[in-house]
LOGULO-913816 format. One line per 8 residues: their letters; for each residue x, y, z of C-alpha. Coordinates in steps of 0.05 Angstrom, whole numbers, plus 5000, padded with zeros to 4 digits. Each point is the difference from the previous one (the first is absolute). Layout:
BEGIN
A> X,Y,Z; ... .
END
This chain:
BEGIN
XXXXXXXX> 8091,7736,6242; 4932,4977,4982; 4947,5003,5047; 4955,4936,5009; 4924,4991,5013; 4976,4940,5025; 4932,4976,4997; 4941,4950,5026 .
XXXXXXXX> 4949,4965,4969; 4938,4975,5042; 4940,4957,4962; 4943,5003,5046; 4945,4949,4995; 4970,4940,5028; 4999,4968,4931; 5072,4998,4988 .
XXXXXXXX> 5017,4973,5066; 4947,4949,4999; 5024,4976,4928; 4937,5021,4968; 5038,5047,4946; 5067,5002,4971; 5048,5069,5016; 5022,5029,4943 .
XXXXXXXX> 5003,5072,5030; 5058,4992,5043; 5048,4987,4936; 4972,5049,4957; 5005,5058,5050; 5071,4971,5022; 5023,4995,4923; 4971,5079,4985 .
XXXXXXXX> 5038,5019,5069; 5056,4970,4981; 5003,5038,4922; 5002,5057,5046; 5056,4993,5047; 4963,4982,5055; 5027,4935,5036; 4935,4960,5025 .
XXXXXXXX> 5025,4977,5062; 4943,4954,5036; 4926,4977,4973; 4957,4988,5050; 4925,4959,4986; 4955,5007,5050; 4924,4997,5023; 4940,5035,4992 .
XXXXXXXX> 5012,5017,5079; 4992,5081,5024; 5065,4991,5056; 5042,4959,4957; 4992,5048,4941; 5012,5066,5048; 5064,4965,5027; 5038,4977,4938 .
XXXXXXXX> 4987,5068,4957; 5018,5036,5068; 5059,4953,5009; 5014,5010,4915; 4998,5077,4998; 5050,5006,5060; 5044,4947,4965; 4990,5021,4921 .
XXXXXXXX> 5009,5063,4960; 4943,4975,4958; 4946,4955,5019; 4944,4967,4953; 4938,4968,5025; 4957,4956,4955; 4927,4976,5014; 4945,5016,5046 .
XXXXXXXX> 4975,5068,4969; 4934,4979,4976; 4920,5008,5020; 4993,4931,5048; 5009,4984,5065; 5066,4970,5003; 5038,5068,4957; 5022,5026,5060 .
XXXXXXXX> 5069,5028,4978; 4979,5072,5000; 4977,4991,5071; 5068,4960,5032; 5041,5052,4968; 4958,5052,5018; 5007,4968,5078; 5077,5018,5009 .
XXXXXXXX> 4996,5069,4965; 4941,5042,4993; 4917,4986,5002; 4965,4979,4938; 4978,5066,4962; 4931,4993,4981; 4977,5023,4929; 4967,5061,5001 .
XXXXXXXX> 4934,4981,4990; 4963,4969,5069; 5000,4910,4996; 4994,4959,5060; 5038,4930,4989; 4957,4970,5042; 4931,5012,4976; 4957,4951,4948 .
XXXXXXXX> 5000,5066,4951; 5074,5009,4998; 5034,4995,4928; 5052,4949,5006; 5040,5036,4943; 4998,5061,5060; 5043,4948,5040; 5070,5023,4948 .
XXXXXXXX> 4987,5062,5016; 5022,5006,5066; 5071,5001,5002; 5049,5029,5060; 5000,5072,5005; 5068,5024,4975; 4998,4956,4935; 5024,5026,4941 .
XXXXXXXX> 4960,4971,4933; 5044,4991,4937; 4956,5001,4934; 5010,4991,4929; 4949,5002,4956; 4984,4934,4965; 5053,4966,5051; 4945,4968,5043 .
XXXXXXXX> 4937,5004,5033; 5039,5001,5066; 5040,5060,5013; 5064,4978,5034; 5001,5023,5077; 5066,5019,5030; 5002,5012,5079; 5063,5027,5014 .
XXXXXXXX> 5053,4949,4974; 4939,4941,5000; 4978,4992,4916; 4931,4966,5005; 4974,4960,4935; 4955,4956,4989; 5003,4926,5000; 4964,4981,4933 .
XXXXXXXX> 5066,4996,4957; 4972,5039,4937; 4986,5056,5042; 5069,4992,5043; 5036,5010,4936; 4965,5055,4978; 5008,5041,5067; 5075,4966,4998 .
XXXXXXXX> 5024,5061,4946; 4998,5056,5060; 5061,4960,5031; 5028,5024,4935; 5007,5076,5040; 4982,4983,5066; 5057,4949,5010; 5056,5002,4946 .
XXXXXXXX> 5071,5005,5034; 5033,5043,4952; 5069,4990,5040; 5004,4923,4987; 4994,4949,4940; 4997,4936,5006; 5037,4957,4952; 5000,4931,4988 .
XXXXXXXX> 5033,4949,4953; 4985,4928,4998; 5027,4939,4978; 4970,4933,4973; 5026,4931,5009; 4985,4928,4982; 5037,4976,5070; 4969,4993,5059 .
XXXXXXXX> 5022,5051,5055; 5037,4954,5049; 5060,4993,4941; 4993,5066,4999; 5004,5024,5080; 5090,5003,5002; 4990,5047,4940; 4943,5037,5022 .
XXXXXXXX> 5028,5000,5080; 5072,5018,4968; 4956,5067,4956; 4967,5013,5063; 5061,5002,5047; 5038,5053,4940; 4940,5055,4990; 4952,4991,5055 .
XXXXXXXX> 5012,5070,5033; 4967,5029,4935; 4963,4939,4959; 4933,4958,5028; 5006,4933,4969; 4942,4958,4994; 5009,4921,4979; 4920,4971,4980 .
XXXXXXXX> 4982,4928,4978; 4951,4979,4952; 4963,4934,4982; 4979,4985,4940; 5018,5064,4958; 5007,4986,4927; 5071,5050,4997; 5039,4997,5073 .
XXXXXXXX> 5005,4965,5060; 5031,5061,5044; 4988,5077,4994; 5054,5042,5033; 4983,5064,5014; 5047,5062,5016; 4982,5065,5026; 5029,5069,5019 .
XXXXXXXX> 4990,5070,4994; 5075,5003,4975; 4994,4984,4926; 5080,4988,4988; 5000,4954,5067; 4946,4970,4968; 5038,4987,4932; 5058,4976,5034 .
XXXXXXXX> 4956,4953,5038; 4976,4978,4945; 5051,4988,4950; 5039,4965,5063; 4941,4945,5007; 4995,4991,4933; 5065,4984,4993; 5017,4952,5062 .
XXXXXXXX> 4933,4965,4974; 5020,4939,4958; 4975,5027,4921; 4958,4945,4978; 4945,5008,5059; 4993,5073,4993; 4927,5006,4962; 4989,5072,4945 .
XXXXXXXX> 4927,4997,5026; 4965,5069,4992; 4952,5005,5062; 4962,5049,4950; 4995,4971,4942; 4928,5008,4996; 4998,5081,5008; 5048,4998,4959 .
XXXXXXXX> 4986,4965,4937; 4972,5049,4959; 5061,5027,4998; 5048,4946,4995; 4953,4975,4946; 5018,5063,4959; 5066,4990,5012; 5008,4943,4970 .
XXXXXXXX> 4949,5026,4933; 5049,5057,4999; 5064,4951,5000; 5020,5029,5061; 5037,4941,5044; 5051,4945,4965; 4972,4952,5062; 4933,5003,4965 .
XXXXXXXX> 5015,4994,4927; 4966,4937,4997; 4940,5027,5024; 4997,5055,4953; 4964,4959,4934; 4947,4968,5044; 4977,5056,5049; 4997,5056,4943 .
XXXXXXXX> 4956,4944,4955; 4957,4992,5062; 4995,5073,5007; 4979,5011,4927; 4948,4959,5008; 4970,5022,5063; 5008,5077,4975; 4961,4975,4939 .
XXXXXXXX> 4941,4972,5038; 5002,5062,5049; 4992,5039,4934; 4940,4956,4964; 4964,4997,5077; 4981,5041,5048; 5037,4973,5073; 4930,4982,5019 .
XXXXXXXX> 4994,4954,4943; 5056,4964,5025; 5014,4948,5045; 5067,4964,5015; 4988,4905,5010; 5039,4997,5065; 5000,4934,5036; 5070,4999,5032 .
XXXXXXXX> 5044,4965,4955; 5061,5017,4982; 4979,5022,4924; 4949,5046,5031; 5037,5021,5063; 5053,5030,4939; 4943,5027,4955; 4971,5040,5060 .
XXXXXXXX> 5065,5032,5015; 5005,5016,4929; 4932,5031,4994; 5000,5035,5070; 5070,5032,4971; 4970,5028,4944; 4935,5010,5035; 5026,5058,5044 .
XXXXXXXX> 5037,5025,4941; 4935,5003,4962; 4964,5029,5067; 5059,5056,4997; 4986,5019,4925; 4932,5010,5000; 4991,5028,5063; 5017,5060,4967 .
XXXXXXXX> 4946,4986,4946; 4921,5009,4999; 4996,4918,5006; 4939,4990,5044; 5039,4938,5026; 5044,5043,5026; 4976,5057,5038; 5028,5041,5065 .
XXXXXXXX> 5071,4960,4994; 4965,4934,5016; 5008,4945,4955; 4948,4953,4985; 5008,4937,5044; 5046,4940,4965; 4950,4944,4998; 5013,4928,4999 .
XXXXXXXX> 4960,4938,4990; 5019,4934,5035; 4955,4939,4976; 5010,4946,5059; 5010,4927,4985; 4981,4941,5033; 5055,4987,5062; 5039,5054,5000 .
XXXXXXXX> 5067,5004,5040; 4986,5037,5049; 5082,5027,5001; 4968,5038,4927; 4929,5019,5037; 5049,5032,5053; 5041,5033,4946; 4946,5025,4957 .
XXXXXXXX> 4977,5041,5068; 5062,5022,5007; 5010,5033,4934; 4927,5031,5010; 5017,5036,5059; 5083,5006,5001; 5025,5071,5020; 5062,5026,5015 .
XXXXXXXX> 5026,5069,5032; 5040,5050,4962; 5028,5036,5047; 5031,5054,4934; 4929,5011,4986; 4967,4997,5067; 4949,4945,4982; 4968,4923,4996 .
XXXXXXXX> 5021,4988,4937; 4932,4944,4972; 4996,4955,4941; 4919,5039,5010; 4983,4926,4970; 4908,4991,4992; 5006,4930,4995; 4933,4948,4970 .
XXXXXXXX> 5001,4939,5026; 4954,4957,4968; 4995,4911,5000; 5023,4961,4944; 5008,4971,4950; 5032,5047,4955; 4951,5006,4953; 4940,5014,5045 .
XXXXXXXX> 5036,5043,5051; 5012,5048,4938; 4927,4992,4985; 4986,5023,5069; 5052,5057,5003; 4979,5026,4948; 4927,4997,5012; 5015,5040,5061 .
XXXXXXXX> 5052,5054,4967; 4968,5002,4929; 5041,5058,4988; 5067,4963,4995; 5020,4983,4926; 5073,4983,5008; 5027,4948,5045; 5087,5011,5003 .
XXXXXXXX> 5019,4918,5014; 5065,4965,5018; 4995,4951,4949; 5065,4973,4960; 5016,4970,4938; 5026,4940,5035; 4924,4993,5040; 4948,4947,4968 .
XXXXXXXX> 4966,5023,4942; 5043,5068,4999; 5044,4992,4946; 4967,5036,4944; 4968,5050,5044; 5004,5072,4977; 5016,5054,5066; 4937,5037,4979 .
XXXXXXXX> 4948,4942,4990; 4916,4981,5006; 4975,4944,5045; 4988,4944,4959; 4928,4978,4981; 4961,4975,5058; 5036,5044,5052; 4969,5064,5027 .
XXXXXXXX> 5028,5054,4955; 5060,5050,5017; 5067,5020,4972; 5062,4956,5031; 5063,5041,5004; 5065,4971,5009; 5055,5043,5020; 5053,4937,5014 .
XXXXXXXX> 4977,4952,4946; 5071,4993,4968; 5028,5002,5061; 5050,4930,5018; 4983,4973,5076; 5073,5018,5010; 4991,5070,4987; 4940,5003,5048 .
XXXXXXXX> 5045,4977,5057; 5056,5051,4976; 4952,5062,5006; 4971,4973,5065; 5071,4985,5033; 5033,5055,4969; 4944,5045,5026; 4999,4976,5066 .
XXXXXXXX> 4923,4992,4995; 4957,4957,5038; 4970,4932,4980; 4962,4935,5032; 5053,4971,5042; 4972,4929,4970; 5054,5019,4945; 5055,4989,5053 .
XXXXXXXX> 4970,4938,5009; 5012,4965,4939; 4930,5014,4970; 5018,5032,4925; 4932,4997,4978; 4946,5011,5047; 4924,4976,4996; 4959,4970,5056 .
XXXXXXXX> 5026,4959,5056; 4962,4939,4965; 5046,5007,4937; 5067,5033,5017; 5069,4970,5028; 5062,5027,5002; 5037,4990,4937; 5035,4931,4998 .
XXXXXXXX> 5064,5033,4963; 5009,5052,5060; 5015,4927,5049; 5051,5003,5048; 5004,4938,5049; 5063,5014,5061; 5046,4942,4994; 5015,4999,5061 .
XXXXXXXX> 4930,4998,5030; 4957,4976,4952; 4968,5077,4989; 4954,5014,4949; 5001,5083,4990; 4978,5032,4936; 5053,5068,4968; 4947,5050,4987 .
XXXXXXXX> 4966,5020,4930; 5046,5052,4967; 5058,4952,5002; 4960,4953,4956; 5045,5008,4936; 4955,4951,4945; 4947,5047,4985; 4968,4934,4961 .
XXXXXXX> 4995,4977,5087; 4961,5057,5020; 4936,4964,5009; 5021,4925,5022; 4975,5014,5071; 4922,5003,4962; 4970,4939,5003 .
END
């Protein structure tokens, strides 16, 4: 019988409950508990208040085999974590040297060092500037996020539960969930005693409509679970997305170079072309010669899964090697230039900041997985936005583009080709240039990877809000109501279409 540890989360600070700052810390500490057996079973967000502190971390350690605090560590007035916690168990134990808080002289940086009397300080070298301070089952980090993460990694011993593991399987559908609630109440009634289900909507997700989640510490209950929803669930709603697919595509990628997969086969032609031609400009350039033209279509949005793929397979390689790019197991940072038109949407401004900071957790590997994307964001026109890009990074002499045959003046272009005369001068690589717009929506379906939900909209070619509609051909008016929807991009079947939304 597995035993289970239970945990609490508290956020401490006036500018989370005032609105002033986003949380993030609460569901990164509750995903790392979690890929360690420990069930997070309340998160609590409170003020920068002495009593209210002292009386939810006393209330937390009775209630919790673990408890993790975050915020309220630091040198000013209102870090006064140390000091609630320090209320309920023990005085504050004053560094060793003599300070007096409350004198003009006093270094505020003095202030973290007094910290209650029976802590215990975890620290790794080159973890964090913070050492991690654990009194009795309390774990106290800090509330800046980079440094939360870092000081995250002693939960790794302190608070791994090597009697239980949680596992999970999910299921994707294109139905919303009240269709689904006999099936899922019916699953639910069967293997509740050993399975946590878990039924979540979405709005506006370019793959599903409904997640449903399973979970159990059981892994056969779990399969049986499983293989019982999936088939009650009616076939054609049931959605192969890969919540991974990011992580993940170096390897698929490879896969499907290597043959590997009869599902991909008709991937296999255009990714391993792509891949011979970014390998070839990672050979003739230095990575920080190279920049990747990213400005959220759905040409680019492929090309920079493409080239982060074989990016972190090139980081891999030469890590090993003597490449200066390369040094201490840290890759050079995957930069990307995105030249802003006139008008934008702001559905592809929102995107384009999405991609620049996306991460997911892996819990196998115990981290934030990060696309790690620098990106330039300079004002157009095309023409002199490069100018100006490259008049700040001089240094770049290869720009990897999106472009296509099919795109204006593209037809003769070579994949390893000058600027013409007049533009500022650099190398255009194009990794997809003989690719058909069908097979970009292939690779990004197949993939499961993310896109500008404008392509859900109708929109098959996408420039400024001043010169885009959804594409005519993609129509559909409701008979019954009069209804005008528009199918989204990749079911566009006339390539020879693709741009009649330009104006």
């Amino acid at each position: 019988m597995s035993s289970k540890c239970t945990a609490g989360i508290i956020i401490i600070g006036d500018e989370i409950t005032k609105g002033k700052v986003a949380d993030t810390n609460s569901h990164y500490v509750a995903q790392k508990l979690y890929a360690l057996g420990v069930d997070v079973c309340k998160i609590s967000i409170i003020p920068d208040q002495v009593d209210v502190i002292a009386e939810e971390v006393a209330l937390f350690s009775k209630k919790f085999t673990h408890v993790v605090t975050a915020g309220g560590i630091g040198p000013t007035h209102d870090d006064i974590t140390y000091q609630a916690i320090a209320h309920d168990y023990d005085p504050l134990n004053p560094p060793t040297f003599p300070c007096d808080v409350e004198t003009s002289s006093f270094n505020p940086a003095l202030k973290m060092a007094l910290v209650p009397a029976s802590s215990r300080l975890h620290h790794s070298k080159g973890l964090s500037v913070f050492p991690m301070i654990q009194v009795y089952n309390v774990y106290v980090m800090p509330g800046i996020p980079q440094y939360l993460k870092r000081c995250c990694r002693h939960l790794e011993t302190l608070a791994r539960n090597p009697d239980c593991v949680f596992h999970s399987r999910e299921i994707y559908l294109q139905a919303d969930e009240v269709g689904l609630a006999p099936i899922l109440n019916a699953a639910v009634k069967e293997f509740a005693s050993h399975v946590s289900f878990g039924s979540y909507p979405v709005i506006g997700h370019s793959y599903y409509r409904t997640k449903l989640t399973m979970e159990s510490t059981d892994p056969a209950r779990l399969d049986a679970a499983h293989q019982h929803l999936s088939a009650e669930l009616p076939a054609d709603c049931i959605v192969p997305y890969d919540p991974q697919a990011i992580e993940r595509a170096p390897e698929v990628m490879q896969d499907i170079i290597d043959g590997q997969g009869a599902h991909h086969r008709e991937l296999h032609a255009p990714i391993s072309n792509a891949y011979q031609v970014i390998e070839e400009c990672l050979s003739r350039y230095d990575p920080s010669e190279v920049c990747v033209s990213f400005n959220g279509g759905k040409d680019c949005s492929a090309l920079l899964h493409l080239i982060h793929a074989a990016w972190m397979t090139a980081a891999a390689r030469r890590r090993s090697s003597s490449s200066s790019s390369f040094v201490s197991g840290q890759p050079l940072r995957l930069r990307a230039l995105y030249i802003r038109g006139q008008d934008p949407f702001p559905e592809m401004e929102q995107f384009i900041e999405d991609t620049r900071q996306r991460q997911l957790f892996s819990p196998s590997s115990f981290f934030f997985f990060v696309y790690d994307l620098e990106l330039w964001t300079v004002a157009g026109p095309v023409r002199s936005g490069l100018k100006i890009a490259l008049d700040e990074h001089p240094e770049i002499k290869a720009i990897l583009m999106g472009t296509r045959r099919s795109d204006p003046h593209a037809a003769n272009l070579q994949a390893f080709q000058m600027t013409d005369d007049g533009w500022p001068s650099v190398m255009r690589v194009s990794p997809i240039l003989d690719w058909s717009y069908q097979q970009v929506w292939l690779f990004l379906r197949r993939l499961s990877l993310p896109y500008c939900n404008l392509y859900d909209r109708g929109y098959t070619s996408v420039g400024n809000r001043g010169n885009t509609k959804p594409n005519a051909a993609l129509r559909v008016v409701d008979p019954g109501t009069g209804l005008e929807t528009y199918r989204p991009a990749y079911l566009l079947h006339d390539c020879m279409a693709e741009r009649q939304g330009r104006l």
